[in-house]
DRENDO-1510 file (C-alpha; in Angstrom, 1 decimal, always signed):
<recs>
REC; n; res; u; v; w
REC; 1; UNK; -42.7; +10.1; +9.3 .
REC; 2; UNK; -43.9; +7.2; +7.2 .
REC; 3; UNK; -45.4; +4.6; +9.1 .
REC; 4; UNK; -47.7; +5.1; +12.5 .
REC; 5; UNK; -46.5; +2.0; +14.5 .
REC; 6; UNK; -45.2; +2.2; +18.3 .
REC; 7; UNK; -42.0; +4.4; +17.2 .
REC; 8; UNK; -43.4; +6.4; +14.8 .
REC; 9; UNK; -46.5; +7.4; +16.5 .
REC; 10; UNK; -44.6; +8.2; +19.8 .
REC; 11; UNK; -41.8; +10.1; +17.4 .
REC; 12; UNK; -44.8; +11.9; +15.6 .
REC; 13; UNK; -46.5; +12.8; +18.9 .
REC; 14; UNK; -43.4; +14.4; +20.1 .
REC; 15; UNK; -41.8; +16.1; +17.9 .
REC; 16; UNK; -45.5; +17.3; +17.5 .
REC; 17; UNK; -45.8; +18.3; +21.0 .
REC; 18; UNK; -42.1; +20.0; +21.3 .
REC; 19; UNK; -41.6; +21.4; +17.6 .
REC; 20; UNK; -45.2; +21.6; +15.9 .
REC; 21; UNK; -47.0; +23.3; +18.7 .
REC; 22; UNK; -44.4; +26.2; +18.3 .
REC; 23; UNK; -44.5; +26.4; +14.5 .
REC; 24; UNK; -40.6; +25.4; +14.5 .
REC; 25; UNK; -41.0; +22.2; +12.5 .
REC; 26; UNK; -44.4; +20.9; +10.4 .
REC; 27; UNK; -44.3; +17.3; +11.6 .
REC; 28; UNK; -46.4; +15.0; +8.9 .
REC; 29; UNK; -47.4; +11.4; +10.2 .
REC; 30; UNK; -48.2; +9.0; +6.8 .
REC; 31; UNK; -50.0; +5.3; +7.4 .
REC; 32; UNK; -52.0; +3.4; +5.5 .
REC; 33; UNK; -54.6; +2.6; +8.2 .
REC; 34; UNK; -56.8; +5.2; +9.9 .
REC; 35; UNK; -56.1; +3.8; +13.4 .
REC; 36; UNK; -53.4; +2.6; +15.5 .
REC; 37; UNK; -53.3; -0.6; +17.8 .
REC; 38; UNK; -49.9; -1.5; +19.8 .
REC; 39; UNK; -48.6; -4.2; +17.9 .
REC; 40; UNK; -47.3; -6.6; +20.7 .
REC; 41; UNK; -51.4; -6.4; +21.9 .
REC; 42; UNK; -52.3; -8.3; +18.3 .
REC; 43; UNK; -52.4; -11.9; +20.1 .
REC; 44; UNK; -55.1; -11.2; +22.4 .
REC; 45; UNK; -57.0; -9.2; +19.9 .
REC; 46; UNK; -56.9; -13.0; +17.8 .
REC; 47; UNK; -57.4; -14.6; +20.8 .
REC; 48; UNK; -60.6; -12.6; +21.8 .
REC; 49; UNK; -59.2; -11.5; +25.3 .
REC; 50; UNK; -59.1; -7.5; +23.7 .
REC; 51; UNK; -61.9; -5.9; +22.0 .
REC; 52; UNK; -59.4; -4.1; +19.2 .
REC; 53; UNK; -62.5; -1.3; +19.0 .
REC; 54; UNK; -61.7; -0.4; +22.8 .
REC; 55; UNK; -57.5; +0.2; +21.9 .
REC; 56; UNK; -57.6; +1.8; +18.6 .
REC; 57; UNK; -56.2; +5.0; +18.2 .
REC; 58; UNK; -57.1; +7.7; +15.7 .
REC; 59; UNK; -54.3; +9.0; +14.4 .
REC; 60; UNK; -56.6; +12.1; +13.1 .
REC; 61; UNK; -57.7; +13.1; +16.4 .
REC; 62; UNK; -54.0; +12.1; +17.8 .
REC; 63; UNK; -52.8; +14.3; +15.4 .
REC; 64; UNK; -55.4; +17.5; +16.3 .
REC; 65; UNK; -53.8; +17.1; +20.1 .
REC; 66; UNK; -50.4; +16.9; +18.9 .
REC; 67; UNK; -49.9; +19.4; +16.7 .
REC; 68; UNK; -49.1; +17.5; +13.6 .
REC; 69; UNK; -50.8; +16.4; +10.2 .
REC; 70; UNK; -51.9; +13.1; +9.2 .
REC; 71; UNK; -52.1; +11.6; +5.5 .
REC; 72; UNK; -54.3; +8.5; +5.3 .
REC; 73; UNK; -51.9; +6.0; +2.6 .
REC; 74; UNK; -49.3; +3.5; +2.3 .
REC; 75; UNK; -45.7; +4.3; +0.6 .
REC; 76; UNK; -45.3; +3.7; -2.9 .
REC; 77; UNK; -42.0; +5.6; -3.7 .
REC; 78; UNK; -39.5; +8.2; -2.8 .
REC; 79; UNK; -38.1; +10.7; -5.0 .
REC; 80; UNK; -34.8; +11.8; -2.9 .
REC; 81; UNK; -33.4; +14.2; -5.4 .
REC; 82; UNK; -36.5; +16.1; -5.0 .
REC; 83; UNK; -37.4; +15.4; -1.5 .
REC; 84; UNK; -40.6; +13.6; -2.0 .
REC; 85; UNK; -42.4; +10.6; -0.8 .
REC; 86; UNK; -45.3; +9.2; -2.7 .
REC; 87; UNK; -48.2; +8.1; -0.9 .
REC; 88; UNK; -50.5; +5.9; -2.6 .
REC; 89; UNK; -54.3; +5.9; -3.4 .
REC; 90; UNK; -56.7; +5.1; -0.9 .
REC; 91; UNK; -59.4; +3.4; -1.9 .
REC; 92; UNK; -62.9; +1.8; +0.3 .
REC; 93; UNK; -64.0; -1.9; +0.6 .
REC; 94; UNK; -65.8; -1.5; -3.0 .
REC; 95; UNK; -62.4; +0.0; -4.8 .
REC; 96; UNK; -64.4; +3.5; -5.0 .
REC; 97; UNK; -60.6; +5.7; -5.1 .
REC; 98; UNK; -61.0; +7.7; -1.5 .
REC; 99; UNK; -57.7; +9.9; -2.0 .
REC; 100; UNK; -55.5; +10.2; -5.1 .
REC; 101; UNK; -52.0; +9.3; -5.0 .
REC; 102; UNK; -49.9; +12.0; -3.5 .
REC; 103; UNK; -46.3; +13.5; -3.0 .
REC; 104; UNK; -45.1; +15.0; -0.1 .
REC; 105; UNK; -42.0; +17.3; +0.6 .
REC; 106; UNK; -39.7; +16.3; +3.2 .
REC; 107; UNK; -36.8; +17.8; +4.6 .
REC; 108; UNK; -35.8; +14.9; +6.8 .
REC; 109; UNK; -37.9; +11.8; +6.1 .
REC; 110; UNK; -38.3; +8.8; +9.4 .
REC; 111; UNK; -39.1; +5.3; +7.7 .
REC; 112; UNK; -40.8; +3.4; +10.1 .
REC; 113; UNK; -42.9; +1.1; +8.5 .
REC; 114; UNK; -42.8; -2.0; +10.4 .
REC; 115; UNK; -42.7; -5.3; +9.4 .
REC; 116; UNK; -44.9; -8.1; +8.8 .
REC; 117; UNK; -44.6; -12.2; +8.3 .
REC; 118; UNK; -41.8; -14.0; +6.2 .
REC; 119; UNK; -43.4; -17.5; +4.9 .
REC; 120; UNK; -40.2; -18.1; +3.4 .
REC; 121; UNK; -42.3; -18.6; -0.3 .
REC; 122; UNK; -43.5; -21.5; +1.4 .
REC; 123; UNK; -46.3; -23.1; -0.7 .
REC; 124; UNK; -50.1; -22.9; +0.7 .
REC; 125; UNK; -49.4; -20.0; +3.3 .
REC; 126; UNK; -51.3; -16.9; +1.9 .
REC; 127; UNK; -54.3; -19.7; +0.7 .
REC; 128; UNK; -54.8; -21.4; +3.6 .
REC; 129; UNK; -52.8; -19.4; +6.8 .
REC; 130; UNK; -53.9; -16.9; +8.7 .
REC; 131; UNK; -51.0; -14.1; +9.8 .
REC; 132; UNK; -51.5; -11.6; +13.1 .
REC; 133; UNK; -49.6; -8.5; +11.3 .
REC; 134; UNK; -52.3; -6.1; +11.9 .
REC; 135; UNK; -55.9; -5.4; +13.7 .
REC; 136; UNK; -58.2; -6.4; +10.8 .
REC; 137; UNK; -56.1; -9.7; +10.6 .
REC; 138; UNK; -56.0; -10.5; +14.3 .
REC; 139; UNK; -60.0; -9.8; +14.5 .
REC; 140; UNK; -61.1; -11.9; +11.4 .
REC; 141; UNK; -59.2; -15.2; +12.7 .
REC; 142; UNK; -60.9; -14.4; +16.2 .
REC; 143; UNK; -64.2; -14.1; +13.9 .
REC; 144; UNK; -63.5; -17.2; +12.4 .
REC; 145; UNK; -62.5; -19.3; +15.6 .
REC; 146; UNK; -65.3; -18.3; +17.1 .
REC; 147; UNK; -68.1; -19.2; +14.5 .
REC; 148; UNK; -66.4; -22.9; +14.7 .
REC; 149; UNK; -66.9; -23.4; +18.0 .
REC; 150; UNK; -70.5; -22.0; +17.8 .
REC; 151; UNK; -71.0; -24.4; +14.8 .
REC; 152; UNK; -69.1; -27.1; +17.0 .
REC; 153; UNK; -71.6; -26.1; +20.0 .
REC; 154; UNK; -74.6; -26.8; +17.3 .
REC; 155; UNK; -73.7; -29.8; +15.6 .
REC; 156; UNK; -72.8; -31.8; +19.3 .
REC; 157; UNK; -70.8; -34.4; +17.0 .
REC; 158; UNK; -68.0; -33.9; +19.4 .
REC; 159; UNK; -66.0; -32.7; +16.4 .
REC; 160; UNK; -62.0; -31.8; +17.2 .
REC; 161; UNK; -61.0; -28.1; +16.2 .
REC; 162; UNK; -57.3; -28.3; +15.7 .
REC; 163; UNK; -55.1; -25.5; +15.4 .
REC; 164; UNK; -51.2; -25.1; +14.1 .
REC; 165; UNK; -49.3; -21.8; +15.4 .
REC; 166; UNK; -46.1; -22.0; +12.8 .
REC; 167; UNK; -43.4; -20.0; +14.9 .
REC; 168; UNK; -42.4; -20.5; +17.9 .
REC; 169; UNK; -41.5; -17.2; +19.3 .
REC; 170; UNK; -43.0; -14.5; +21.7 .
REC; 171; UNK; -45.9; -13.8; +19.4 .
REC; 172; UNK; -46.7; -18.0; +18.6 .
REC; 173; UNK; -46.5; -18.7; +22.4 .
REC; 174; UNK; -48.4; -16.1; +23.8 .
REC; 175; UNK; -51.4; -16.7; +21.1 .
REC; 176; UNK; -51.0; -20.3; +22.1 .
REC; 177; UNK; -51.6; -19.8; +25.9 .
REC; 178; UNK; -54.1; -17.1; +25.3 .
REC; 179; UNK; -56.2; -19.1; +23.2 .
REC; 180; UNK; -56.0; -21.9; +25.5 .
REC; 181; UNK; -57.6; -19.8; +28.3 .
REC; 182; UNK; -60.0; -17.5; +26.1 .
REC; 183; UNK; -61.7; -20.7; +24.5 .
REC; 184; UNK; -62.4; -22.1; +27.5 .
REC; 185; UNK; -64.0; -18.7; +28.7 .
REC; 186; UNK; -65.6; -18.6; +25.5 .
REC; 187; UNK; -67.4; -22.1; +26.2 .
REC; 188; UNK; -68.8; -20.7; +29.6 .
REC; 189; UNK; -71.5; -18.4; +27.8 .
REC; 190; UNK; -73.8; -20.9; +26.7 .
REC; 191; UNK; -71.6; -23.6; +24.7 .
REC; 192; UNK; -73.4; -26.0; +26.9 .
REC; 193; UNK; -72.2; -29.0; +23.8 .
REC; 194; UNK; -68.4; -27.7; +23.3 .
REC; 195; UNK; -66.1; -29.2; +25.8 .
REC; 196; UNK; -62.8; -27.2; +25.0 .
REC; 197; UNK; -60.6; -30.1; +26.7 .
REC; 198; UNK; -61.7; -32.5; +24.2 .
REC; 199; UNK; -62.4; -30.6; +21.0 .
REC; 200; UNK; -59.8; -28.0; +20.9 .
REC; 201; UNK; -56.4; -29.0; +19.7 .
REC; 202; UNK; -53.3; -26.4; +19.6 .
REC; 203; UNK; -49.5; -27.2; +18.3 .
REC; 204; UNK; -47.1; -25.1; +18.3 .
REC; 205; UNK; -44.1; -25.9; +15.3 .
REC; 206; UNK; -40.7; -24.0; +15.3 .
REC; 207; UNK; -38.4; -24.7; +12.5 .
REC; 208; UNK; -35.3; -24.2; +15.6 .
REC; 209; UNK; -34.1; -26.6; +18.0 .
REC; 210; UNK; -36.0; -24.5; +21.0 .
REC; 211; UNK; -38.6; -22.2; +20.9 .
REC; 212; UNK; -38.3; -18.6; +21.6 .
REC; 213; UNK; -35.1; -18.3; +19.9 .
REC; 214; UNK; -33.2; -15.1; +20.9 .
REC; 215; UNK; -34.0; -15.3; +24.3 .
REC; 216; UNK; -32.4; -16.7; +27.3 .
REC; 217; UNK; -33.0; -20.5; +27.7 .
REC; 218; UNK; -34.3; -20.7; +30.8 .
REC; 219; UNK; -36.9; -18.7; +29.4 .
REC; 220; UNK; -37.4; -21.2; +26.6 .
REC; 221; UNK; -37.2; -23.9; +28.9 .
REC; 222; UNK; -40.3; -22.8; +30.9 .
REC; 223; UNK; -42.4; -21.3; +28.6 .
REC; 224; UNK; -42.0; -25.0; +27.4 .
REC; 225; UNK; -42.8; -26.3; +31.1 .
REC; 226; UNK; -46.3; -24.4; +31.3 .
REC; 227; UNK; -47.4; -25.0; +27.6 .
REC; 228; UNK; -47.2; -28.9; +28.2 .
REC; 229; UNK; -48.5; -28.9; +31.6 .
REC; 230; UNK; -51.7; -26.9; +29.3 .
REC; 231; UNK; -51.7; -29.9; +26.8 .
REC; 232; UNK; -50.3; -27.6; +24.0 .
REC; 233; UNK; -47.9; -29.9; +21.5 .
REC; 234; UNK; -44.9; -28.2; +21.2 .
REC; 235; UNK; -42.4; -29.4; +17.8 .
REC; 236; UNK; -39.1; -28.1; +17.6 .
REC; 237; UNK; -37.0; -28.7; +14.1 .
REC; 238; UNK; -39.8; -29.0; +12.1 .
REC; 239; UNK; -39.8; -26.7; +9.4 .
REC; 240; UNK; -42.8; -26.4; +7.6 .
REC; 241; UNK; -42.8; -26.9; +3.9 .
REC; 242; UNK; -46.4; -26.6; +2.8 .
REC; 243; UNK; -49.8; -25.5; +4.1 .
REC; 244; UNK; -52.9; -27.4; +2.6 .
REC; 245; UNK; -56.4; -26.2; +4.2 .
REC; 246; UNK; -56.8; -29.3; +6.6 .
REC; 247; UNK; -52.8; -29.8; +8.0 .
REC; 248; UNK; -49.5; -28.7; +7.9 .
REC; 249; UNK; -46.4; -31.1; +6.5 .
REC; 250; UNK; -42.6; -30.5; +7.8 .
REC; 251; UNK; -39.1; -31.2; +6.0 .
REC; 252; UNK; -38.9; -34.3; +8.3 .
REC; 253; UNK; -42.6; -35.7; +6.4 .
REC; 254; UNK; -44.4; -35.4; +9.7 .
REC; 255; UNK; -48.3; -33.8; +9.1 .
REC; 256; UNK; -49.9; -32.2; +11.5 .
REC; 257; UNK; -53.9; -31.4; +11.3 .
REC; 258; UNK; -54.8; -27.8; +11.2 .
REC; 259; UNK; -58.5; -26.3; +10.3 .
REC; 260; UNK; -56.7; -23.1; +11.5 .
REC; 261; UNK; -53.0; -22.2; +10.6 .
REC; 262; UNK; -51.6; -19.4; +12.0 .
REC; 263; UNK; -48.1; -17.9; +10.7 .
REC; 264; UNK; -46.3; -16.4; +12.9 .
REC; 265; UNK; -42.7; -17.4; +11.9 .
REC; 266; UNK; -40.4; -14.7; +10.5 .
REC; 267; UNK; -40.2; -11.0; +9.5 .
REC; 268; UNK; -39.6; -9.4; +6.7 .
REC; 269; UNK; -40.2; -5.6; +4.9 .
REC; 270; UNK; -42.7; -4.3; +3.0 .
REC; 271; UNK; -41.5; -4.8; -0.9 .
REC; 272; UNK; -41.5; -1.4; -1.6 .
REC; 273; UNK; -38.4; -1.0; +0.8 .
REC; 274; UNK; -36.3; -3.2; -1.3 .
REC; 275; UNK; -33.5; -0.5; -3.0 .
REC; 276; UNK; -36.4; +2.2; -2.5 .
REC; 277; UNK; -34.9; +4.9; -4.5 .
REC; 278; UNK; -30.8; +3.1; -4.4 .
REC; 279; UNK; -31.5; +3.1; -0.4 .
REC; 280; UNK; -29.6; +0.2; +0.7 .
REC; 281; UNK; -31.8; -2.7; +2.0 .
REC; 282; UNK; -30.6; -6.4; +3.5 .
REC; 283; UNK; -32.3; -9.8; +2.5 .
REC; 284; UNK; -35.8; -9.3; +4.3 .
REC; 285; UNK; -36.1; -5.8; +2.5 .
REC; 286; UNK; -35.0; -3.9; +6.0 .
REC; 287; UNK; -33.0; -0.2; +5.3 .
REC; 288; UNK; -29.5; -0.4; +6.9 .
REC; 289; UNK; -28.7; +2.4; +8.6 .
REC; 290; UNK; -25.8; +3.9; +10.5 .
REC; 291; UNK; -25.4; +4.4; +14.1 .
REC; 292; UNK; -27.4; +7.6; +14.0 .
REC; 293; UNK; -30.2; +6.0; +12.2 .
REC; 294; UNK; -29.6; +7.9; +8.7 .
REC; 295; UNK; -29.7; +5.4; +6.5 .
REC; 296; UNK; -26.4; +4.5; +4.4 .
REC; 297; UNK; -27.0; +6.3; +1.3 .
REC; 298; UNK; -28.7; +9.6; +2.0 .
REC; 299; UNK; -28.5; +11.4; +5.1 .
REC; 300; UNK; -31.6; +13.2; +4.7 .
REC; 301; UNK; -33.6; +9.8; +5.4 .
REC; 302; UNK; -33.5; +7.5; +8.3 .
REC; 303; UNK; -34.7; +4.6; +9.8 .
REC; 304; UNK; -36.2; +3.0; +13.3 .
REC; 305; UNK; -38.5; +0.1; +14.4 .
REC; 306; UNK; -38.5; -3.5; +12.4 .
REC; 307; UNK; -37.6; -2.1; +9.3 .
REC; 308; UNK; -34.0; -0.6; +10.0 .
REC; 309; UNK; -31.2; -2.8; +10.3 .
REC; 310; UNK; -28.9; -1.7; +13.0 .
REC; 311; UNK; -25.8; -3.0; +13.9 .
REC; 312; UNK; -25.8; -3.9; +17.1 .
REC; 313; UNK; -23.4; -6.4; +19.0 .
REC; 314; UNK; -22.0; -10.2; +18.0 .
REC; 315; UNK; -22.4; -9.4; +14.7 .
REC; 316; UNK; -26.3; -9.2; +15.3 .
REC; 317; UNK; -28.8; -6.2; +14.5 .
REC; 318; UNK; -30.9; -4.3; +17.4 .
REC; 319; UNK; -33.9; -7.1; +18.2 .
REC; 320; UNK; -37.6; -6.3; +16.5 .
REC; 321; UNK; -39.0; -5.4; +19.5 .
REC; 322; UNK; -41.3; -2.4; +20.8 .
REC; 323; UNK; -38.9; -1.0; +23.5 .
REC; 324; UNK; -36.3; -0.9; +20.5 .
REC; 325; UNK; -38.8; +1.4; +18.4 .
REC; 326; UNK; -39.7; +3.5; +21.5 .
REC; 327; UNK; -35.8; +4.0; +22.5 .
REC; 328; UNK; -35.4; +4.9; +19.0 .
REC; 329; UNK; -38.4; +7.2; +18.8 .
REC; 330; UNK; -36.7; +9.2; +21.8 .
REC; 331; UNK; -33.2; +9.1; +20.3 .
REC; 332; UNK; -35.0; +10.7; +16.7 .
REC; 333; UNK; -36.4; +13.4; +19.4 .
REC; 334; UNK; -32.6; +14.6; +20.2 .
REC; 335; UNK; -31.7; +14.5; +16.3 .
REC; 336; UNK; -34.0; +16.4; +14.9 .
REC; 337; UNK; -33.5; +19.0; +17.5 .
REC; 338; UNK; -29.9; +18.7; +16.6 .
REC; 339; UNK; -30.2; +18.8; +12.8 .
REC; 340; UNK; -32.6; +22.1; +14.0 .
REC; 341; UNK; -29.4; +23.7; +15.4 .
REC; 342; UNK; -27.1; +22.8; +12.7 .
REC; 343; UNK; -25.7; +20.0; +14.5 .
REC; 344; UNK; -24.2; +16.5; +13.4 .
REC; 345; UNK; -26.5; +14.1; +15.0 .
REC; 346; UNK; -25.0; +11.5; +17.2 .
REC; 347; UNK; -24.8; +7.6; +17.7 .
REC; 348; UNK; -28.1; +5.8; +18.9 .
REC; 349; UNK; -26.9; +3.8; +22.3 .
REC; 350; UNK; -29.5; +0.4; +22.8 .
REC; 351; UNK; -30.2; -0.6; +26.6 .
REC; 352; UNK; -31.9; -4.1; +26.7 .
REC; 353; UNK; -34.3; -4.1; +29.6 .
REC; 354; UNK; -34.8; -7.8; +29.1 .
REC; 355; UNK; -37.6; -9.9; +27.8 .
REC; 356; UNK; -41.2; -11.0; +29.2 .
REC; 357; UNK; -43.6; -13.5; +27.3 .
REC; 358; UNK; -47.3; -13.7; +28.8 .
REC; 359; UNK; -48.6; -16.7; +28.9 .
REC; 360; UNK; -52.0; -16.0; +29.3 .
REC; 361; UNK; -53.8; -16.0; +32.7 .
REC; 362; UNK; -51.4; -19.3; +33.5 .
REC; 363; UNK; -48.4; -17.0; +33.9 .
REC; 364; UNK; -45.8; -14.7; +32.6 .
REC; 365; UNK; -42.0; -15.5; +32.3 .
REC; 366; UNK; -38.6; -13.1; +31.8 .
REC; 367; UNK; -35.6; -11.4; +32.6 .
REC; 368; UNK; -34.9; -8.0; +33.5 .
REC; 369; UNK; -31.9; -6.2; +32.6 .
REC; 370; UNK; -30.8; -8.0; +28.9 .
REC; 371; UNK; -28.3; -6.9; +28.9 .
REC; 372; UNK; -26.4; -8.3; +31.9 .
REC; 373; UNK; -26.8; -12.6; +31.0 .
REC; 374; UNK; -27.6; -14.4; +34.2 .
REC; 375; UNK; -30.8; -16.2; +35.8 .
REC; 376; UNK; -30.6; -13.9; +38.9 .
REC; 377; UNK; -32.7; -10.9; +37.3 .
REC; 378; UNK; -35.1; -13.9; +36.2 .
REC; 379; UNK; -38.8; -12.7; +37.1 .
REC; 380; UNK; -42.1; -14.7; +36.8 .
REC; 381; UNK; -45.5; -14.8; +38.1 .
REC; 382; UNK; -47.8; -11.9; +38.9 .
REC; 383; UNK; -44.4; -9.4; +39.2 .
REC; 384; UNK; -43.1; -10.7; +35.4 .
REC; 385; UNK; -47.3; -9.8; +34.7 .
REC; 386; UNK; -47.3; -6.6; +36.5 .
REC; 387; UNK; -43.8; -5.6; +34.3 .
REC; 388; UNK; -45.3; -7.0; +31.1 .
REC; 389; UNK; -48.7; -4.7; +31.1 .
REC; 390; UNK; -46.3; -1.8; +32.5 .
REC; 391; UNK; -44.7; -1.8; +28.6 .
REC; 392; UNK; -48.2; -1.3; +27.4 .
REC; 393; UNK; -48.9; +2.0; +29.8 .
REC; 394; UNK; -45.7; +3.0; +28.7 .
REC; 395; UNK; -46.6; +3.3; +25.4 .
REC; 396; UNK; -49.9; +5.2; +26.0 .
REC; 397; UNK; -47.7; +7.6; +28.7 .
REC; 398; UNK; -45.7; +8.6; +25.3 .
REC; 399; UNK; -49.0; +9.0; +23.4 .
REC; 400; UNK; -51.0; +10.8; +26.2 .
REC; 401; UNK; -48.9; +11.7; +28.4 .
REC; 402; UNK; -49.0; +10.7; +32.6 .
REC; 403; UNK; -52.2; +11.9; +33.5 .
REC; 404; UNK; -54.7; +10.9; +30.9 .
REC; 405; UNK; -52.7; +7.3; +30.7 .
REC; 406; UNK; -53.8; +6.9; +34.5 .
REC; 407; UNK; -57.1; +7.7; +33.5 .
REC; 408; UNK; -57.4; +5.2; +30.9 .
REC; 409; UNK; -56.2; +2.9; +32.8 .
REC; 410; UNK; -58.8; +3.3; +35.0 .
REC; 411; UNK; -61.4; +3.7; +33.0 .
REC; 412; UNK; -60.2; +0.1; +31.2 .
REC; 413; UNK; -60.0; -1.6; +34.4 .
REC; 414; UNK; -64.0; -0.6; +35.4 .
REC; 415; UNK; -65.3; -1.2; +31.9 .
REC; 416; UNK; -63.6; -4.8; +32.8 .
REC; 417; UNK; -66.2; -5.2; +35.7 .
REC; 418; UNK; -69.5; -5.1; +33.5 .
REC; 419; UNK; -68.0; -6.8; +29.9 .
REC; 420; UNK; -67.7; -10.6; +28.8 .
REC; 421; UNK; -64.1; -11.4; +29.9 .
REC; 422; UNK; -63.7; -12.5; +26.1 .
REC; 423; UNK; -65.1; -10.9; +23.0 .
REC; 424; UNK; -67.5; -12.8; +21.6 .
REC; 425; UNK; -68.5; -11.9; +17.8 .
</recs>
């Protein structure tokens, strides 16, 4: 497996658990990063409601009690005619070279890279905008919010700290909300000079006609409700053309002032999955694959998570979303126990379970079962919250299985008790 994110971690951990641990399959788990955080948790970690030191996961001690091998680097190539992926060089914060490049054998080789933001080439985003794609990222703009409203706190000017979210769907509302709550938290512990009401600005800008595209509208509709009623500026058809370090400016010539842009709008694929090796790739660089998951041009490699592109129904592919990866990850499970027997490995079936968005501590909004389309199995409140943190617990179940997940959860929910309610450095 290339790539450590919610499907391939779970797919690793498995097959580890039910082929590795009885020498019937050497399972090898390749990422770039040492540690693993849940990517759909990244907005809290920027808003400073998650410690991300508290939710890592190693994937070298994950992979001691799962029974598979990990190799620390990020893909640079794939040789298919000899079966080989090349890993690149890692390298520490002063460029000292950590580990060589590499090349690893493979029988059957699992792509599941992820993805990260598309800014569309639009001018002034990687000078001046901040992205949420990974840990590091989400904890240097919480660094960085921070220290201006301590510097805010110190000066007592009264100055405004404005703050553009480009991208309008679950990940820019949910930071919106969240940083709307953890600021005001944040104030509490000392920031007797920094009123929050006055001196913290958010906007939210979509390029669509509604926010959270994709999803039902009456989910749109009041996500939009409770950001207002929060004094969040919502702009819909407004597609950003270029970021400058003090505001944001839209096709229709509106600007909008921004100390802090965040870009959340778009996905797209790692470059190095763009005709990796003659695989066929789409627009945004994702491999398309059959309805197996082997990708189109070699059967020997396949594909899951945000950077396969599945056909699904309408014409569309299978949304980015974790329970896609995680119903993926369990489908790769049956393969390669198929492939194992000789057996031709059978069509991956999608069940949409619906869509939450958390809205902070104001509320949480969704629909269960996707895949039937009516407001009836519309939930919200403290049962759409109870649902949404269940998808996390899920996740850790597939790591750690039932028992040490219920442990963790109680051990998180103590620690709660005696810790700042937001991080605070």
């Amino acid at each position: 497996m290339v790539g450590g994110g919610a499907g391939g971690l779970e797919l690793a951990t498995l097959l580890g658990d039910k082929l590795g641990r009885h020498d019937r399959a050497h399972v090898t788990l390749v990422d770039r990063a040492r540690t693993h955080l849940w990517k759909p948790l990244l907005h809290e970690v920027a808003a400073g409601s998650m410690d991300i030191h508290q939710h890592q996961l190693d994937y070298l001690a994950q992979a001691r009690w799962h029974h598979f091998t990990f190799s620390q680097g990020a893909l640079a190539g794939l040789e298919r005619e000899t079966r080989h992926v090349i890993v690149s060089a890692v390298k520490d914060d002063e460029g000292e070279e950590i580990l060589p490049e590499r090349r690893i054998a493979y029988d059957t080789l699992v792509v599941a890279i992820g993805s990260e933001s598309n800014d569309f080439g639009t001018p002034g985003v990687r000078e001046h905008a901040f992205t949420i794609d990974n840990a590091w990222q989400a904890h240097l703009f919480h660094r960085r919010m921070v220290n201006a409203c301590f510097h805010a706190n110190f000066s007592d000017d009264g100055r405004v700290i404005h703050i553009a979210i480009v991208g309008a769907g679950a990940t820019g509302v949910e930071l919106a909300a969240e940083l709307h709550n953890t600021i005001r938290v944040l104030a509490a512990y000392g920031l007797e000079n920094f009123h929050p009401e006055r001196q913290i600005h958010i906007a939210v800008v979509e390029a669509g006609p509604r926010i959270l595209p994709g999803l039902p509208d009456h989910i749109a509709e009041g996500t939009t409700a409770v950001l207002k009623d929060l004094g969040i500026d919502v702009f819909t058809a407004e597609k950003v053309v270029e970021v400058t370090g003090s505001r944001i400016k839209t096709v229709t010539g509106r600007e909008i002032a921004a100390d802090f842009t965040v870009w959340a709008a778009g996905i797209r694929c790692n470059e190095v999955l763009k005709d990796l090796a003659g695989l066929e790739s789409n627009r945004i660089n994702q491999l398309v694959v059959k309805p197996t998951l082997e990708t189109t041009r070699d059967a020997n490699v396949f594909a899951l998570g945000d950077c396969a592109a599945c056909a699904w129904k309408d014409g569309k592919f299978l949304p980015p979303r974790a329970q896609t990866a995680h119903q993926e990850a369990l489908h790769m499970v049956r393969t390669m126990k198929r492939r194992l027997a000789g057996e031709a490995p059978r069509p991956f079936r999608y069940r949409d379970f619906g869509s939450l968005v958390s809205l902070g501590g104001y509320d949480t909004v969704g629909q269960l079962m996707g895949f039937i389309s009516s407001e009836k199995f519309r939930v919200e409140g403290w049962l759409a919250k109870l649902f949404y943190l269940s998808l996390y617990r899920q996740h850790v179940w597939a790591l750690f299985g039932f028992w040490r997940m219920a442990l963790d959860t109680l051990a998180r929910w103590i620690r709660r008790q005696t810790e700042p309610k937001v991080k605070l450095h």
